[in-house]
N, C-alpha and C positions, 0 to 999 in steps of 0.2 A: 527378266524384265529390267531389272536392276543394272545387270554391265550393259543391254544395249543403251537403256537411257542412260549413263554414263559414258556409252560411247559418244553417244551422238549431244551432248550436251557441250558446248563449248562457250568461247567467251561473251558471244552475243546472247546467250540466253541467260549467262549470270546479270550481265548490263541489264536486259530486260526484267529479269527479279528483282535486281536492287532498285531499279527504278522504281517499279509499282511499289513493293513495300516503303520504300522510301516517299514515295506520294502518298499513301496512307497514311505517315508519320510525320507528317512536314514539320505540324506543330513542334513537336520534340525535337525533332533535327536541328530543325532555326531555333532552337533557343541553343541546340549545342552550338552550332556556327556563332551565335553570338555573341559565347562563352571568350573564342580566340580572337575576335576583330577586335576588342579593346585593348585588348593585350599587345598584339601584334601593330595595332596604331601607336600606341605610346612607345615602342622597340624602335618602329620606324621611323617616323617622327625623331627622336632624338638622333640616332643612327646619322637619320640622313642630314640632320641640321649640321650634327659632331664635320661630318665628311665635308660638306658647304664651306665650313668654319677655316679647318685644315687648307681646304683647295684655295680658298680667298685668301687667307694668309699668305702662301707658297708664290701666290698670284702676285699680292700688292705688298709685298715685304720690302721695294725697294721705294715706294710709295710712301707706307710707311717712314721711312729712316727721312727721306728725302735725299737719299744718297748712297751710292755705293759702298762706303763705308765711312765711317768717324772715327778719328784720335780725340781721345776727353781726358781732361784730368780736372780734379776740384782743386787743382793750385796751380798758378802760372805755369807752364812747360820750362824744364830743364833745357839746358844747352844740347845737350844730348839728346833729348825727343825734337828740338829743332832743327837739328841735323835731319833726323830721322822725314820728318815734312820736306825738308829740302830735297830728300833725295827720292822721294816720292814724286816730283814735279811739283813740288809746293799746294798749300790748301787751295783749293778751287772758292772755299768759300772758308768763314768762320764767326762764333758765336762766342760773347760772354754774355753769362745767365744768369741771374738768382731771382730768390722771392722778396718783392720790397716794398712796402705801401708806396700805394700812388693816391695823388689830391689832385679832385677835381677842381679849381678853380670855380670855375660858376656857381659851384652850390656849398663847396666847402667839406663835401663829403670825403671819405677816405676809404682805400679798399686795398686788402694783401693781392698783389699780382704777380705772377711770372713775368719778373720783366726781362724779355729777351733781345739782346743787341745785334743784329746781323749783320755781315759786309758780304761782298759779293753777290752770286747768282744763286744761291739757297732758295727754294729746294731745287734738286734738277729732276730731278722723278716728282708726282702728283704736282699739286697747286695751293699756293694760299688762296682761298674761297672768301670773296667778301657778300653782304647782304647787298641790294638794288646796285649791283653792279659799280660798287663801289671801286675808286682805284686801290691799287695794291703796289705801286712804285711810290711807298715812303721811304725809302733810302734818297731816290734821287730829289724828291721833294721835302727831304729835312722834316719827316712829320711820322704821327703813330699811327701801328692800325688797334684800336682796341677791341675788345672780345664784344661781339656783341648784343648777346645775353646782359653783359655789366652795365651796356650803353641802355640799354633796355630799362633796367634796372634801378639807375641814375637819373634818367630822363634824358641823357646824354645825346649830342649829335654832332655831324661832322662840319669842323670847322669851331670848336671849341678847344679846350686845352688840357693837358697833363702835366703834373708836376712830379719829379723824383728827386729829390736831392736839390741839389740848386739848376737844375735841364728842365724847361718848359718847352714841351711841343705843340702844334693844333694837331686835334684828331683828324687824319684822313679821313679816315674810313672804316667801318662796321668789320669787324674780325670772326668770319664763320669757322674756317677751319685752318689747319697750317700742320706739315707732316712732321711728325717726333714731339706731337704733343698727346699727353695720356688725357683720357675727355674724362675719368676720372678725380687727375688731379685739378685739371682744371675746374672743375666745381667746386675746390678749394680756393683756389689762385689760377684765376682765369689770364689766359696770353695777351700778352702786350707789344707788340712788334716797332723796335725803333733802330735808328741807324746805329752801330755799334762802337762809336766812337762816344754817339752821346751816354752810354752808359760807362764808356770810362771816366768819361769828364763828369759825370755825376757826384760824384766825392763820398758814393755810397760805399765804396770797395773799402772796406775798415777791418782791422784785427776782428779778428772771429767769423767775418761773412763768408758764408757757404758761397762759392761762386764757382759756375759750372764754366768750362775753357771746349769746346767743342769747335772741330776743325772739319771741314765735311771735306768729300774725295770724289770724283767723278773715277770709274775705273778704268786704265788704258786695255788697249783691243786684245784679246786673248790673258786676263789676268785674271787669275785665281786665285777667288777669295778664302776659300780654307786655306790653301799651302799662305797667303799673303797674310791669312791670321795667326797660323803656327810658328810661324816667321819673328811675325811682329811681338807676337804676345807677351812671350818672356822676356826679352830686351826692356818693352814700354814697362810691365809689371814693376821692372825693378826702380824704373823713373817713377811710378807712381801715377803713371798713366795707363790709358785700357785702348784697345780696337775693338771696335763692335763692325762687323759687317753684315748688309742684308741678309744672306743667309744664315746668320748666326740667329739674329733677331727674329727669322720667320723660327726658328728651332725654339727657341724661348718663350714665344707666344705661343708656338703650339702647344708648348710642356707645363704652360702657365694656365690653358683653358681644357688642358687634355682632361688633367683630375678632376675637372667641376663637371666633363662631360660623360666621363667612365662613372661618375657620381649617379648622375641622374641617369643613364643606363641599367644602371643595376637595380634602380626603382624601378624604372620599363619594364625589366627582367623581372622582376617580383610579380608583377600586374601582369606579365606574361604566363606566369607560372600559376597565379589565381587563375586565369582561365582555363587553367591544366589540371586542377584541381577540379573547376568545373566540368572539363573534357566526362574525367575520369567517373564522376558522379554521374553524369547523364547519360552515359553508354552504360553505365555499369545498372542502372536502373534499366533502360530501353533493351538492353540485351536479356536483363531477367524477364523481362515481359515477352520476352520472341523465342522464350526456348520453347514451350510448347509446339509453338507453328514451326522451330528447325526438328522438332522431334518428328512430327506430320512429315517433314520433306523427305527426313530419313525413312520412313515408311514405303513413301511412294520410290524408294530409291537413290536419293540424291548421296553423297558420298557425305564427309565430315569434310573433307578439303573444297569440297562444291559448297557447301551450306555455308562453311567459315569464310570464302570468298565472297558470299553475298553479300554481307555486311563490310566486311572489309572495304569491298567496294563506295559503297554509302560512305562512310565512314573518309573512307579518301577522295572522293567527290565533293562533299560538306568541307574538308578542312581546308581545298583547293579555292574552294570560294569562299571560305571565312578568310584565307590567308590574302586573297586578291580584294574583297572590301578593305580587310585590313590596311591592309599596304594602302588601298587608295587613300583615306581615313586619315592614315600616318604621312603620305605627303603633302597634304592639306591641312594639315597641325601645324608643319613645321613654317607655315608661313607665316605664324604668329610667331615666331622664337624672336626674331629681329627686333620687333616692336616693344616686346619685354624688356628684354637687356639690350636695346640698340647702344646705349649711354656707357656699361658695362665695357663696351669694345671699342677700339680707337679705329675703326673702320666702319663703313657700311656692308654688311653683308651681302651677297647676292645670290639669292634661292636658286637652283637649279635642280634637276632631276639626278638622282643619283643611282646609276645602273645595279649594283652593289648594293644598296640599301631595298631594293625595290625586290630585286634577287632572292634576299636573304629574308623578307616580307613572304614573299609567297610561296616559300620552300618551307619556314619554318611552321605557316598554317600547314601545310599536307605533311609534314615530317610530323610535327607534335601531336596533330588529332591522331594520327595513326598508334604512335608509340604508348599514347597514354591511353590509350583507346581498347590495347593489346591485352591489360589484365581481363577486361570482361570480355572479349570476344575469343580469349583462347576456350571460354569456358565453354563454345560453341561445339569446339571440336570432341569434347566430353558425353555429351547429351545423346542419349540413350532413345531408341526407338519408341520402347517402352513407357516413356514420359508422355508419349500423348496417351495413353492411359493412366496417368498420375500416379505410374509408377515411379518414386523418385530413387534416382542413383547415388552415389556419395564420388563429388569427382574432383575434393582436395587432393587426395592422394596423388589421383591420376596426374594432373595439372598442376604441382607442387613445381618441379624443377622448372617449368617453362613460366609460370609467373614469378621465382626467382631471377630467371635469367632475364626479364623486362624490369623488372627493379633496378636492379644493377643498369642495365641500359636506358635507363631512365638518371640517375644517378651518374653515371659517365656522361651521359649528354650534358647537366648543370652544370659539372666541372667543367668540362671541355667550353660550354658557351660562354661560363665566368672568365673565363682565361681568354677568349678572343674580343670579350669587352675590355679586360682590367691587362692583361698583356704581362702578366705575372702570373706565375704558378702556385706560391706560396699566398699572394692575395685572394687566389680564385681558390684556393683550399679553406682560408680562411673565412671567405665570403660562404661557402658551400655548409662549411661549420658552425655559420653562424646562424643560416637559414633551418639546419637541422635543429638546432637549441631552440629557436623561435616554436618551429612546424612541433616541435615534441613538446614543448611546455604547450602550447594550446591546446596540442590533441590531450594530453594528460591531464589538461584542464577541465576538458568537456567530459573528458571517458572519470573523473573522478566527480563530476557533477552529477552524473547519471549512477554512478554507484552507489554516491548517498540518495540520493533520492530514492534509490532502490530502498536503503537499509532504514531510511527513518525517514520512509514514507509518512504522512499524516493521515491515518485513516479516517482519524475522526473527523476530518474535515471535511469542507462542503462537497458537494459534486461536483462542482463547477472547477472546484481549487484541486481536487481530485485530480478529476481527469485532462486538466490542462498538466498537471504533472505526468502522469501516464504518457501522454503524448511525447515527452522528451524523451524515453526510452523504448517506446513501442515498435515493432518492426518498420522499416522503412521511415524511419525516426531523421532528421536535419540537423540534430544538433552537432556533430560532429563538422560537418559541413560548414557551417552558418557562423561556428564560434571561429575558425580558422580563418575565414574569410570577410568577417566582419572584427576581429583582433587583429588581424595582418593588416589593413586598412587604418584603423585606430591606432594599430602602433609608430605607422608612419609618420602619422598628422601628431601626434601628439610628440613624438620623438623628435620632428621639427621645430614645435613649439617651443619644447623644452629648451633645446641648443639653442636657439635663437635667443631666446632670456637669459641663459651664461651668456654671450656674447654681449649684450645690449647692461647686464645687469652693472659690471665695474664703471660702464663707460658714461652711466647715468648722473647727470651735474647737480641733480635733486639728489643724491643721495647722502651727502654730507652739507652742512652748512655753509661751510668752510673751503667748499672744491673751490677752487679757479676754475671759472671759466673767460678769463683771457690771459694771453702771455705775451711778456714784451720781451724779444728776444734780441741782440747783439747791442745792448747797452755798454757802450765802454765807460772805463773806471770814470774818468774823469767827468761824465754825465749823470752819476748813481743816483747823486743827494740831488740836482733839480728835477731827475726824472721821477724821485718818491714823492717828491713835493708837489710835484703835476697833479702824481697819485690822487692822492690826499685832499688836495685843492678839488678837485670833482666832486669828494667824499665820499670816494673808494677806501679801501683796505690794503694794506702792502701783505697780502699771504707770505710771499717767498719773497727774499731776494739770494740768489744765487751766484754764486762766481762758479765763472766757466775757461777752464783750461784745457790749450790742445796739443795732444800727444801724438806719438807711433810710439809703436814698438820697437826697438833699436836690436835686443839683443832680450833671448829666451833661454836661461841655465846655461850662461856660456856658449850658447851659437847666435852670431847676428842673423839678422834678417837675410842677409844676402846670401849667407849659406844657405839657412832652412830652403830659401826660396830653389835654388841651385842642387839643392838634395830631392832627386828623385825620388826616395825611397820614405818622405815625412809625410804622415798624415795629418800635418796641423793645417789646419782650415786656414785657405789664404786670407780673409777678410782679417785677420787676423794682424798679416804683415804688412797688409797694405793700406788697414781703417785709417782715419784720422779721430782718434778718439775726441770726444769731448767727457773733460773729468770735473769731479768738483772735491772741495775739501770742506769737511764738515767734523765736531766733534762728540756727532751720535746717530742714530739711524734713525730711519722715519718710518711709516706705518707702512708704508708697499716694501718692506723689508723684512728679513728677518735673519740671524744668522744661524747657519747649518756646522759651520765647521771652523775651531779656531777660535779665535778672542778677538772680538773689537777693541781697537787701543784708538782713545780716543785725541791725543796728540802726541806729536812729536817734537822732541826736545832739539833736535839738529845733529845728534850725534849718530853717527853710525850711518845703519842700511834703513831707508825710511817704510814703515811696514803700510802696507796696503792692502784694502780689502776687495777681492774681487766677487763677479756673482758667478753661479754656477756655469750657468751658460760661455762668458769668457774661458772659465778653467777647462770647459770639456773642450771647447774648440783649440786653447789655445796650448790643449795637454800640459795644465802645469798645479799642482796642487801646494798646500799649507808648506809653505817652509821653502818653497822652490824664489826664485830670483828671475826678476824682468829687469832690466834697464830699458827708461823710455827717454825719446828726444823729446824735448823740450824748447820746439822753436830754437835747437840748434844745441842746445845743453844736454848735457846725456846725465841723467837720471836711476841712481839703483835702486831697489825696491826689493821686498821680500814679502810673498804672500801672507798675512796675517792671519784672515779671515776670508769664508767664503759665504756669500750672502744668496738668499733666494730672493728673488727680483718678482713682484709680479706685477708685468709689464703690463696688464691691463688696467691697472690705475690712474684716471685724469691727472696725471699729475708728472713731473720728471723725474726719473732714472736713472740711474750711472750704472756701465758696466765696472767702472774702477770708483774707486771713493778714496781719497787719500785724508788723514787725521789732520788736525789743525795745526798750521804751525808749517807744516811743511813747503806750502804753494805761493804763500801769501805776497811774497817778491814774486811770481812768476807772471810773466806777459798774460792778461788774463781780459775776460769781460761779466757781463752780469747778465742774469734773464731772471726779471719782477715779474708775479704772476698776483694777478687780483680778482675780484669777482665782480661785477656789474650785477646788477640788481633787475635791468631791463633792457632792450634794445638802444633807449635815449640815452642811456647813462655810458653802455658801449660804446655808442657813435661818439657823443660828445669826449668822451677820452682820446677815442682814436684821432681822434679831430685834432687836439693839442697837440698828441706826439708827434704828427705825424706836421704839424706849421712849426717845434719847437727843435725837435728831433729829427728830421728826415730819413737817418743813418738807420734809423729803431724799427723792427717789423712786427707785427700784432697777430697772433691768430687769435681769432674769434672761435675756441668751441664750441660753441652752439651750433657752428656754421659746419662743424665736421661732424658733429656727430648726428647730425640730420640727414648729411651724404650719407654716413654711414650704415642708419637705420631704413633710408633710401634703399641701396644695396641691400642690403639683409633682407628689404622686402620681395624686394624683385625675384632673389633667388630663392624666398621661401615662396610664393608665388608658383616658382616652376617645381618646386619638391612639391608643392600644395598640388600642383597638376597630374604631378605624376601617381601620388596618392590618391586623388578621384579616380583612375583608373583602377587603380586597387578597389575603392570603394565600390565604381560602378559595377566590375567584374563582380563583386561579390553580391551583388543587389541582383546582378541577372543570375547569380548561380544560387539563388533565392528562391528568384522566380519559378525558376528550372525544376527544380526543389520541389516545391509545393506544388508545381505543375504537372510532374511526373509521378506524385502520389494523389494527385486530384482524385482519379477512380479509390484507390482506397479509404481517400478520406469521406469520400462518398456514403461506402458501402457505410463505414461507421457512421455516419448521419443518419441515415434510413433505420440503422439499427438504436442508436441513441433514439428517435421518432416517437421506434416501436415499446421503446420501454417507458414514454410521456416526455422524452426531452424536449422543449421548444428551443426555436429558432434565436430567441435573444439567449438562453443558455448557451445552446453552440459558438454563437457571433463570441460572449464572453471566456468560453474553453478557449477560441484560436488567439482569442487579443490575447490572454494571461500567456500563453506558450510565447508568442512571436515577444513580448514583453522580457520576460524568462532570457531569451535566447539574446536578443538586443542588448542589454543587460553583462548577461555574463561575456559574450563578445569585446562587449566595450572595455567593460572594467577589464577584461585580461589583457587587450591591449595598452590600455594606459599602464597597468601594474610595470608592465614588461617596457613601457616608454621613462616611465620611473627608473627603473633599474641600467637601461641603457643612458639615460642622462647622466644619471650619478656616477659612471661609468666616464661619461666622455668630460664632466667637470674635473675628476681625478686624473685622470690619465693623457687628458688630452687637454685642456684648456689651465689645469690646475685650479681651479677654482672651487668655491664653495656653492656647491646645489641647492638652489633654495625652489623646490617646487611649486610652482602656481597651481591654484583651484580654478584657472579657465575650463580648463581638461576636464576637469568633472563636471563645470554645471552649465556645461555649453556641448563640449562634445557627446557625452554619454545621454545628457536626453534627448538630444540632436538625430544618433541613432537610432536608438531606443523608438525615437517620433517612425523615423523612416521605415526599418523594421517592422512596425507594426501596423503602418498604411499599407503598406506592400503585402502581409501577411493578409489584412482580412482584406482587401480588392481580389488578391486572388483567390480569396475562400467563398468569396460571395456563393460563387457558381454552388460551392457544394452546399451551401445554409440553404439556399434558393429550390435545388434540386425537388420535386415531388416523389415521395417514397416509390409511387407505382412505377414510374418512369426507371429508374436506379435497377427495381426489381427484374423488368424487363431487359434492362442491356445484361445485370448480371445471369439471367438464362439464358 
């Protein structure tokens, strides 16, 4: 009987049994399906947005620039880089740039702006965008276009004026967008577009001003931009000039949003693998409940390869449609990404379908249900005829090597996928390493929760408190489950928290009495004493007043610049040869300081090699340590020097930094300027300052930090925002593998109800056993994720930000009962059904 039904049994009749059994089970099935659809939405979803992102770039890279390519240098062009334009066919177009307060005239207000000068046809790719159709030819009509968010902001409108120096314009026209402008910085120092003649005749180009020289290029017909950047590169380099072309620029901005998107991928991936975890829970339950009925099939004949197909089948049916909701799920995500960080990006994005993403969506549903699906279903092929007489067999033995070999192929997959997100092999081993350390401290969490509970149980305690402990380790127990998944969730959210507080903590203007928060920057000497007195006149503070000196590097232990530069074989960091430092002399250190190596010497007498202290960061780049020799130019003067001391710098302090610091005495004659830093008390007292400098001063430029560090906790938000999303995913995955959870031991929980009943238990007892458990579980979940978000921040304040960890109690009295709340709503809605149940009923299904 056996081989004809074997014979004749083929694939239409396994389809037909999975089907039916799979209609019986739907309930279970659909929660396993809906273990992988959140998962695989958050994969795709970023996936596809990353791909968008990439293709847009690649797309409007010459849009961006507004040009085929640019010669820039921050100082007037050498004779030699003029040559180099000429034999180019000359600039098609060109810009001087910097940042300089602008007065409005009408109202008297002041504001820091990108003020940028154009001549020619700029941009020739994309458009300057103005609001109601404003014009946009203020070159030929002698007038500006202002940003106009600022016009917004001012009350400003067109046909009014701008002042920079001693140059009055009327305002054209409302200023929406214009290409080679970061919409970041402009939320600093918003663009201002005027003919470029008026910004030379301005009289603002003074010792110390940062001023950008920008040449644009239209490209001639078959010209290539690599060989024409390999070309150019090191010739301009050694003038102190740079080429940037389109295609460099699309390379930059990919390389620039690649890490923030491999970032949030490997979140997906996490949320991806909670539903893998849930996979693996709810087949591994659903298959212990079907051995009996494959033990029956074996009976009537069916093979071990017939019976293990059945479910197999199921199983790859189910993850074909969790992976295909998924993916849908995940391309309807990604159309919110834009609107999140639109601001973040100097383009607008444009959503499309992405073949590859969609692909990779609905293979990864049928490939993962299957694979993690694999430890409980080999256990099929083990099962004994005999079991449908509750003869039980022992089939670790048997089944030993082949759920090794799904581990390992479980384990190979992680790597393998970390590496086609992260595109390194050492990160994805590292990633893979870091998820085992996480996955094994929580299982070791739960598995040593339940071992004391075992050992110093509370006997004497009530019923209630009793058996809601029992319950954490009774067969077919959650805890294991629920601490993973509700700690791997926790750790993210709180992990983000953390970071985001190092980041925000230095940058804080409340946090010293004494911070500036404003700076007046490119004071020359001969201004110092009326611009203190302005100070003062307000009844401001003079915090700082600083002399600022500007350098290169000439020569490093006896090789110039021009060598290092000309030596293939140096690994000294070009920024190096090519900065234009700004230095200050002082004779002592300040609190964002501290020295690591060496002696501070705090003046110098004129004799000799003048000692200098640098910060660690200059000495790695610039490979030169305690005792080594720089000679720097000095506005044409050549300068020796010998490293004194080497300082640790932490750059995150409101306040200014020097890569070099020279002792007193040494700079004091040198071509130099000054940046006053004070504090305002209040927005009034800001304006009214800026106001004077900027009718008394015009040369002088002000940042407002208040104004940046609002951008910046702006940002911060946005992208904790998208890690906040990608961790609801984790959350939610582990709320349905909860579900699943308690869903799939419903009947057991049963049976012990009826029997609790039968020994006088009431219904508001039971209701109180399940709250105290799901309480228990919420609980210890949470706290091990935060413990574990603790020890990864203190981690990344050391190592990665250098900072001092100061942990917030949000995380405790927000997230943990926040859980805890969630956890145990979920817990008793789904237990209702068994509190509810009437014993006779229960008795019946179990005969």
């Amino acid at each position: 009987m056996a081989e004809n039904f074997n014979h004749t049994a083929g694939f239409s009749w396994l389809w037909k049994m999975a089907w039916r059994d799979a209609r019986a089970s739907f309930g279970k099935l659909g929660l396993f399906m809906a273990f992988i659809v959140l998962g695989i939405a958050a994969v795709v979803s970023i996936h596809s947005f990353g791909e968008n992102l990439k293709d847009n770039i690649a797309l409007q890279s010459k849009s961006l620039m507004g040009a085929d390519y640019i010669i820039d240098s921050d100082q007037p062009i050498t004779e030699k880089v003029s040559h180099i334009i000429d034999s180019l066919g000359g600039a098609d177009a060109s810009e001087t740039s910097f940042s300089s307060m602008i007065l409005f005239p009408s109202n008297g207000k002041t504001k820091l702006m990108d003020l940028r000068g154009i001549s020619g046809g700029f941009p020739f790719y994309g458009k300057i965008e103005t609001t109601q159709n404003d014009p946009v030819d203020f070159q030929q009509q002698n007038a500006a276009l202002v940003d106009a968010t600022t016009m917004l902001q001012f009350g400003l409108k067109p046909g009014d004026s701008i002042k920079f120096g001693n140059v009055t314009l009327p305002i054209l026209g409302r200023l929406k967008s214009i290409p080679g402008s970061s919409s970041i910085f402009s939320s600093i120092a918003p663009p201002v577009l005027v003919p470029e003649y008026a910004v030379k005749s301005s009289g603002l180009i003074q010792t110390g001003s940062r001023i950008d020289y920008n040449y644009y290029f239209q490209a001639r017909a078959g010209q290539d931009m690599k060989e024409l950047d390999e070309k150019l590169d090191p010739v301009l380099d050694i003038e102190n000039a740079d080429i940037d072309t389109h295609t460099a620029t699309s390379e930059r901005l990919g390389r620039r949003y690649e890490n923030f998107g491999k970032f949030l991928n490997l979140v997906a991936f996490i949320a991806l693998l909670m539903g893998c975890i849930g996979i693996a829970s709810s087949i591994h339950l659903y298959i212990k409940s079907k051995l009996r009925s494959v033990a029956v099939l074996k009976c009537l004949g069916v093979s071990r390869k017939q019976s293990f197909l059945i479910f197999l089948i199921q199983i790859a049916l189910i993850g074909l449609l969790g992976g295909v909701a998924g993916t849908t799920l995940g391309v309807l995500l990604q159309q919110l990404f834009p609107a999140i960080i639109g601001n973040l990006l100097p383009f607008e994005v444009e959503i499309t379908l992405v073949p590859e993403a969609i692909l990779m969506g609905i293979s990864l549903g049928f490939f993962l249900s299957l694979l993690f699906a694999l430890q409980s279903l080999v256990g099929t092929l083990y099962v004994s005829p005999l079991e449908a007489l509750r003869v039980i067999n022992d089939r670790k033995n048997a089944s030993l090597r082949a759920r090794l070999a799904i581990l390992l192929a479980i384990f190979v997959f992680i790597y393998l996928f970390s590496y086609f997100l992260l595109g390194d092999w050492k990160f994805a081993g590292y990633f893979v390493l870091s998820l085992l350390v996480i996955f094994g401290i929580l299982t070791g969490t739960s598995q040593l929760f339940i071992v004391s509970v075992k050992r110093f149980f509370p006997k004497k305690a009530s019923f209630i408190a009793r058996q809601s402990l029992l319950n954490l380790f009774r067969p077919n127990n959650q805890t294991l489950m629920l601490v993973l998944s509700i700690g791997l969730g926790t750790f993210l959210i709180s992990t983000l928290y953390f970071s985001r507080g190092i980041l925000l903590k230095e940058a804080s203007l409340d946090a010293q009495a004494n911070s500036p928060n404003l700076i007046l920057l490119d004071v020359q000497t001969e201004q110092a004493k009326n611009v203190s007195e302005t100070i003062t006149a307000e009844g401001l503070p003079v915090l700082d007043e600083i002399p600022i000196v500007t350098m290169r590097v000439a020569e490093l232990n006896g090789k110039t610049t021009q060598e290092l530069k000309n030596d293939s074989t140096s690994t000294i960091n070009r920024w190096i040869l090519n900065h234009e430092f700004r230095t200050t002399f002082r004779d002592s250190i300040i609190a964002s300081e501290e020295i690591v190596e060496g002696r501070w010497i705090s003046s110098f007498d004129g004799e000799g090699t003048i000692p200098v202290s640098a910060s660690e960061d200059f000495a790695k780049d610039a490979e030169v340590s305690l005792g080594d020799t720089v000679i720097f130019n000095v506005q044409g003067v050549l300068m020796p020097t010998r490293i004194s001391s080497l300082r640790k710098v932490d750059w995150g302090r409101v306040q200014l930094n020097f890569s070099l610091v020279f002792p007193a005495g040494a700079l004091e004659q040198a071509p130099q300027f000054k940046v006053f830093t004070t504090k305002a008390a209040n927005e009034s007292q800001s304006a009214s300052l800026q106001q004077q400098i900027v009718k008394n001063f015009p040369n002088i430029s002000i940042l407002d930090l208040r104004q940046i560090l609002s951008l910046v906790e702006d940002i911060l938000g946005k992208i904790a925002w998208l890690v906040n999303f990608m961790a609801f995913f984790c959350i939610a995955t582990g709320i349905i593998v909860l579900i699943g959870a308690v869903r799939t031991s419903k009947y057991q929980r049963i049976k012990e109800s009826v029997l609790l009943r039968t020994l006088g238990a009431q219904s508001g007892q039971i209701l109180k056993i399940v709250s105290l458990e799901y309480i228990y579980l919420g609980l210890l979940g949470s706290l091990a994720g935060i413990l574990l978000a603790l020890v990864a921040g203190f981690l990344m304040a050391y190592f990665l930000f250098q900072s001092v960890f100061i942990p917030s109690l949000i995380p405790f009295v927000v997230i943990v009962p926040a859980i805890c709340a969630l956890v145990w709503l979920i817990g008793i809605f789904n237990s209702l059904e068994v509190i509810k149940s009437p014993p006779l009923q229960v008795l019946r299904k179990q005969n």
